[in-house]
C-alpha distance (Angstrom), angle and dihedral (degrees) to the residues before:
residue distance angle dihedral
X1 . . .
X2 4.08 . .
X3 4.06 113.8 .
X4 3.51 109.1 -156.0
X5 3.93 112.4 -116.9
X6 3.89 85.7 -111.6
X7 3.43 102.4 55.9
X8 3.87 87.4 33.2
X9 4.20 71.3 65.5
X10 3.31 110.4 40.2
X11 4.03 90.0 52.0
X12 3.75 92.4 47.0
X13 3.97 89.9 51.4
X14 3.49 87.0 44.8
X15 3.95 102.9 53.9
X16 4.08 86.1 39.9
X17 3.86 79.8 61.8
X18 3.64 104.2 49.4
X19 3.65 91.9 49.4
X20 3.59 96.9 49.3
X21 3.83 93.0 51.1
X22 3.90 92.6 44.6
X23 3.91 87.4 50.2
X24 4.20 86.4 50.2
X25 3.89 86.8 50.4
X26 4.09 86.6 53.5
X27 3.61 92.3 55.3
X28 3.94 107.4 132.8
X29 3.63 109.4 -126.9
X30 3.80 93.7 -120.9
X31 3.64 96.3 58.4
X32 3.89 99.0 42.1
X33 3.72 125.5 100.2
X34 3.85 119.2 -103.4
X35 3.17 139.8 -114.2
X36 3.80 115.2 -75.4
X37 3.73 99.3 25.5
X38 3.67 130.8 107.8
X39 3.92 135.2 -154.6
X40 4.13 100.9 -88.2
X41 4.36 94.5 -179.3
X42 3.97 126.8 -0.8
X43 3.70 113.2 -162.3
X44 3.88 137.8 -179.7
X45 3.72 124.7 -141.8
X46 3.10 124.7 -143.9
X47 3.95 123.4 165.8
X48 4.01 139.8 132.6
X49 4.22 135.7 -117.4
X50 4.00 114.3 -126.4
X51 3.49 122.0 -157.4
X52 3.87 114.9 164.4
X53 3.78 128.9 -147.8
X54 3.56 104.2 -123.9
X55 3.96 146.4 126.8
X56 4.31 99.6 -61.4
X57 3.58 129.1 -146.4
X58 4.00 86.4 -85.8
X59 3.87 88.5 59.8
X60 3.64 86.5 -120.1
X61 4.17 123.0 116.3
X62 3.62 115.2 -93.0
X63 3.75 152.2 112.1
X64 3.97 115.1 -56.0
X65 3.81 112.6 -170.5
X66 3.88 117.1 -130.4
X67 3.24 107.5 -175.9
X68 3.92 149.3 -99.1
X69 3.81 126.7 -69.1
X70 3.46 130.1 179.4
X71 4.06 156.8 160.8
X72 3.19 131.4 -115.9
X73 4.42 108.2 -151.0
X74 3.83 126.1 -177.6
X75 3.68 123.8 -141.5
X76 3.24 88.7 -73.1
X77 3.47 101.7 55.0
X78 3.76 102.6 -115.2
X79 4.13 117.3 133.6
X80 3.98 101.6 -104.5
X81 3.94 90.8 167.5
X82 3.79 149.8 3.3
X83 3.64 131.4 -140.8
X84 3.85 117.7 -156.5
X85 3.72 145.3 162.8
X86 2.98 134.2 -147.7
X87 3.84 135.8 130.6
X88 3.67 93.7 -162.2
X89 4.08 92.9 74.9
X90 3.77 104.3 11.4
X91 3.73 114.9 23.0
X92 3.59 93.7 -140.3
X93 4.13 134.1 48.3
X94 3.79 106.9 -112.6
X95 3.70 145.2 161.1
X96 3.93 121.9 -104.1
């Protein structure tokens, strides 16, 4: 049976809907925002994890992780952050 790309849509949107509002309704009480407050900056991360094939502490072949890195977008889609780790240059992961 063809779906037509619309309704293909439409019922994608919709689902993506129901489970965001059922999530909402989840919300533990100690983590959601109170009363009199309003959303100030929405973002979307979006980022990858590196591990590298290499020669391991063991000398032996393997997979040696490197670390996480990642963007931070608004609803818009432009990069309003970065998250990165590395010890090297900042001793600690962080957002910025």
């Amino acid at each position: 049976m063809a779906i037509p790309h619309l309704t293909r849509t439409t019922l994608a949107a919709t689902l993506i809907a129901s489970f965001s509002h059922a999530a909402l309704a989840e919300t533990p009480a100690e983590v959601q925002v109170p009363d009199g407050n309003s959303v100030a900056l929405e973002t979307v991360g979006i980022g990858t994890i590196t591990y590298m094939y290499e020669v391991n502490d063991d000398g032996d072949l393997g997979w040696v992780f490197k670390g996480p890195s990642a963007a931070l977008n608004d609803h818009d889609g432009t990069q309003v952050g970065s998250y990165i780790w590395s010890s090297r240059y900042l001793g600690s992961p962080g957002w910025f």
